[in-house]
N, C-alpha and C positions, 0 to 999 in steps of 0.2 A: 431441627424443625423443618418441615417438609410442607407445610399446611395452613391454612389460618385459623383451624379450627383446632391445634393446637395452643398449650397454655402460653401467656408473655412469658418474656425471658424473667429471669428473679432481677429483683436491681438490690443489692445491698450494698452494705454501708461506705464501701469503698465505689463503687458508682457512683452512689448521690453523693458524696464526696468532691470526684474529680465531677461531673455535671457543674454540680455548685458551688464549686470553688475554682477549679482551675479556667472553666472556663469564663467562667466572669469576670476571670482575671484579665484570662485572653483578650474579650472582648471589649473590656475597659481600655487597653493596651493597643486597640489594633482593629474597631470600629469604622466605616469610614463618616466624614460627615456630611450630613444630607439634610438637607434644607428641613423635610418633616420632622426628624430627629432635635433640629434647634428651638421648633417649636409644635410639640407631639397633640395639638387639640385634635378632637375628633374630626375636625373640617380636613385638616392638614393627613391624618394621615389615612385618613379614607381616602380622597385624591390620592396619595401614594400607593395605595393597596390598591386603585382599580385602575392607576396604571398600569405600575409594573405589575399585572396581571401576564402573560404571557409574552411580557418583553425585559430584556435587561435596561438597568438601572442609568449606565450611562445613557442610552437613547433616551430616557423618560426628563433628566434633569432639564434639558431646555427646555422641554413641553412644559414640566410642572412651575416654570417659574415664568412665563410668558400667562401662561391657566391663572396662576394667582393676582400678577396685575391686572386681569381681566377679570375675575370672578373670587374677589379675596373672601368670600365666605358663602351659606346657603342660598340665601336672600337673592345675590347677587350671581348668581348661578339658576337661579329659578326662574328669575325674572328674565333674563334670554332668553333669545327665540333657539328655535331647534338649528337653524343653516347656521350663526354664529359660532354655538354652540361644537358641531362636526365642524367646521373650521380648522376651530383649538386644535382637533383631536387628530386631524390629517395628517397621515402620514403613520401613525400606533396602530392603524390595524384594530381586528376585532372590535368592530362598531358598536357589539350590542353592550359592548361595556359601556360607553357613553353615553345610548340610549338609556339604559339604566341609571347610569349616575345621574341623568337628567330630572329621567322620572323622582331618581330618589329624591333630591335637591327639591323640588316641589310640594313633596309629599309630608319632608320635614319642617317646610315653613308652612304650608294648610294645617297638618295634624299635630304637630310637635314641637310647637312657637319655635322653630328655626335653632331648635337643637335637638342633637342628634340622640337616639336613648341608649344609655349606658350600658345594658345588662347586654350579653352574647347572645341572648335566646330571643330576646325580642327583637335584637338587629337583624337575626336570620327573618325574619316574616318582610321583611325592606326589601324593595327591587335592585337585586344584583348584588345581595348579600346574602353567601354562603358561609361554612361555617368555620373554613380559614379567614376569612375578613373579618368578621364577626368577631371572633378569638381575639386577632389583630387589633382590632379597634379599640375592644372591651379592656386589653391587658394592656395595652400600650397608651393608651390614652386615662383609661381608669382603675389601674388597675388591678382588673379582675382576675382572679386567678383560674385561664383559661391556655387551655395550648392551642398552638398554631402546629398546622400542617400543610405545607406545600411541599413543592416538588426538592427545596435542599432538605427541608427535613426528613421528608423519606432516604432522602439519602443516606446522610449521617446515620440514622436510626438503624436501616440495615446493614449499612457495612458496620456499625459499632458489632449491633451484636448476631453477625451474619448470618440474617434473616432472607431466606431464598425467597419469599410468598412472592405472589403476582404483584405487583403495587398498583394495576389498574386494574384491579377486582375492587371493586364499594366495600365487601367485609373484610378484607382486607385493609383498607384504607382506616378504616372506624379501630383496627386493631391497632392500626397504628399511632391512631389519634388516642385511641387508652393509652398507649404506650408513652408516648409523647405527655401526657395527663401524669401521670405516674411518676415524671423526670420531674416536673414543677418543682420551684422551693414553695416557702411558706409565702414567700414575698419579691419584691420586685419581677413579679410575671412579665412584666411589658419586656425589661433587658433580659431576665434567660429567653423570651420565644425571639428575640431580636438576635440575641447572641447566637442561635440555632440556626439562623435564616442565613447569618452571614460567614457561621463560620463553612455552609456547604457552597455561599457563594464565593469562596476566596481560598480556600485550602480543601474541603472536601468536594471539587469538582469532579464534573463527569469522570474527566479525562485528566491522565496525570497530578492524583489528589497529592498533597505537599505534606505526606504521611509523616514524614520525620518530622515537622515541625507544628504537628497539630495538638493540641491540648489535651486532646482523647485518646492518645496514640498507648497510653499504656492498659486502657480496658478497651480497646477494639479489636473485636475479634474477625475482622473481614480483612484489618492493613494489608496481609500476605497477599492478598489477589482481591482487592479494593472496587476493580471495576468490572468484578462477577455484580455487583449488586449498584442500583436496584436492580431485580427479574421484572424486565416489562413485554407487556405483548404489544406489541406495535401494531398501529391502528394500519392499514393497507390504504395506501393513495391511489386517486383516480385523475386520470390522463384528462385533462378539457380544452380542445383548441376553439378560438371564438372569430369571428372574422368585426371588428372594429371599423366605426363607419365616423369617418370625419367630412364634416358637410360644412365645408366653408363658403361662403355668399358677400366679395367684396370684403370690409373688416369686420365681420361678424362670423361666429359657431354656432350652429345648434346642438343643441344638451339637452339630453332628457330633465324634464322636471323634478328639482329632489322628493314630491310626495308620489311620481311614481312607484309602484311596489317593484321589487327583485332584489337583486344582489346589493346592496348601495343604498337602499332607500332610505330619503335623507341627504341625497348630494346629487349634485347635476353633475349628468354622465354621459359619457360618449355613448351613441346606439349603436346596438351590432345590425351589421348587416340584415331583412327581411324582407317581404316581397314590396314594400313599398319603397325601398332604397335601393339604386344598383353602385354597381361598383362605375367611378369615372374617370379613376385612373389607376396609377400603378398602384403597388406595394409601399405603401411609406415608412413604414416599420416594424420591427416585429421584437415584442419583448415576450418574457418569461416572470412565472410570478405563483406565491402561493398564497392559496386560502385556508387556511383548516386541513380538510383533507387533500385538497384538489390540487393541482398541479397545474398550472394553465400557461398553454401558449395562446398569446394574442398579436391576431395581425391586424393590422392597421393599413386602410384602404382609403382611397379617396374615393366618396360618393354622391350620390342627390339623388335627389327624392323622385323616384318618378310618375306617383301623383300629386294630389294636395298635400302640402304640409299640416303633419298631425299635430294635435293640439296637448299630444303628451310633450311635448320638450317648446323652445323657447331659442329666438337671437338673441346671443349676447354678446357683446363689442367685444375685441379679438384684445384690446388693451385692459378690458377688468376681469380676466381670467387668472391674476395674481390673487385677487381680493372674494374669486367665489373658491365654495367647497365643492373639492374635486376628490375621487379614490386615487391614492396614490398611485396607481399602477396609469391610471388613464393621463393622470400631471407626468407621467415619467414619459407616456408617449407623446405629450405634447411637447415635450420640451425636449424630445428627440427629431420634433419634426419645425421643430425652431418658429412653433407656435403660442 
């Protein structure tokens, strides 16, 4: 198979066999446990799905269990303000997950007396719900007989039956979501898409998969050279240095306003350099950092204002910068500059 507009692989009866037996065995066997897992409502594992969105699982467990004391269901998630709310989430990166969770959280208790709707198709019409969370939610919480597709299961999927296609082409993707559709039993949807998610986070990784010992290893046709696949086109990064304006005044920072717009909006931020700030003294630090695509060096300057102070940002006491929302990258300079 060369293509995506070629046919699926065939699955017969010795496939859906090992799919649905061996591996459920596996993964009954060798699961890890995780707090959503102990108790899978849809509150519980949406919070988990729109963490570990772009991050691994070990970073997400203290967030997700700090979130919960604070926010143990819809209601109590809606009913927060937007700064508390980014807070929580400092430090995970990719904001507009939060943004969204926030909105969703609202949306659920105005339209949906504060639960969530069960079916995959209608989750997808909800902010920040696409149609692996959706799957997720629906099977794992109700289960619907729905596949999931993220980045392990593409995995598994091509090296099983070594499928060269692009895996960041859309028709591609949807081929592999039939395909993924196709493997489903009759029942227990929630643990086979669970069982799929963890067996490419724990034995079918990127890098050095633990071939010998995986469940699938007697119908997978990529084992021999495992990390030809996935075929991805890599997105190209771009270079962005920024010059960082710290304007300290006695025990006080000025910080941009969280409802200013840009990069952050939603957290008070250090300003960059512009013709209304000069630089007032040296180089205080200089970190490294990414965004999505970007690549960013930022230097960190000591500056003031050299007219009036603008009305987009705010003094705030050098001692409750523990307690406001900050981007991480700007907390990381502060506390390099042992502020």
């Amino acid at each position: 198979m060369t293509n995506a507009k070629e046919s699926l692989p065939k699955i017969d009866a010795k496939i859906e066999r090992v799919f649905h037996v061996a591996l459920a065995q596996w993964y009954a066997n060798n699961k890890r446990e995780l707090p959503w897992r102990r108790e899978p409502t849809p509150y519980h594992v949406a919070i988990s799905e729109f963490m570990c969105q772009q991050t691994q699982i070990v970073t997400v467990l203290p967030y997700y269990a700090r979130w919960m004391k604070s926010f143990p269901d819809w209601r109590a998630l809606a009913d927060a303000n937007d700064e508390t709310v980014l807070k929580h989430w400092e430090g995970l990166g990719y904001y507009n997950r939060v943004r969204n969770l926030h909105r969703l959280a609202k949306l659920v208790v105005s339209d949906h007396g504060g639960h969530l709707p069960a079916n995959s198709e209608v989750l997808q019409q909800l902010p920040g719900i696409g149609p692996y969370t959706a799957a997720a939610i629906a099977s794992i919480s109700h289960g619907e007989r729905a596949a999931v597709l993220d980045g392990n299961v593409e995995r598994v999927l091509t090296r099983m039956f070594a499928l060269p296609w692009n895996v960041t082409q859309p028709a591609v993707k949807q081929r592999l979501r039939n395909l993924a559709s196709q493997l489903l039993p009759a029942k227990n949807c929630g643990d086979h898409n669970q069982a799929m998610m963890e067996l490419g986070a724990l034995i079918c990784t990127p890098r050095n998969p633990q071939c010998l010992v995986c469940p699938l290893t007697a119908i997978c046709l990529g084992k021999h050279d495992p990390e030809k696949f996935p075929n991805k086109t890599k997105t190209p990064t771009t270079k962005e240095t920024q010059q960082v304006a710290v304007i300290v005044s006695g025990q006080k920072i000025w910080l941009l306003n969280p409802q200013e717009p840009g990069r952050w909006r939603g957290f008070h931020r250090l300003p960059l350099l512009d013709k209304n700030i000069m630089v007032s003294g040296k180089t205080l630090t200089t970190i490294n950092f990414s965004i999505t695509r970007y690549r960013v060096t930022a230097v960190a300057v000591s500056a003031k204002f050299t007219n009036s102070v603008p009305k987009s940002g705010s003094w705030l006491a050098l001692k409750d910068l523990p307690d406001i929302s900050l981007p991480a990258p700007h907390r990381k300079i502060l506390r390099a500059i042992k502020l």
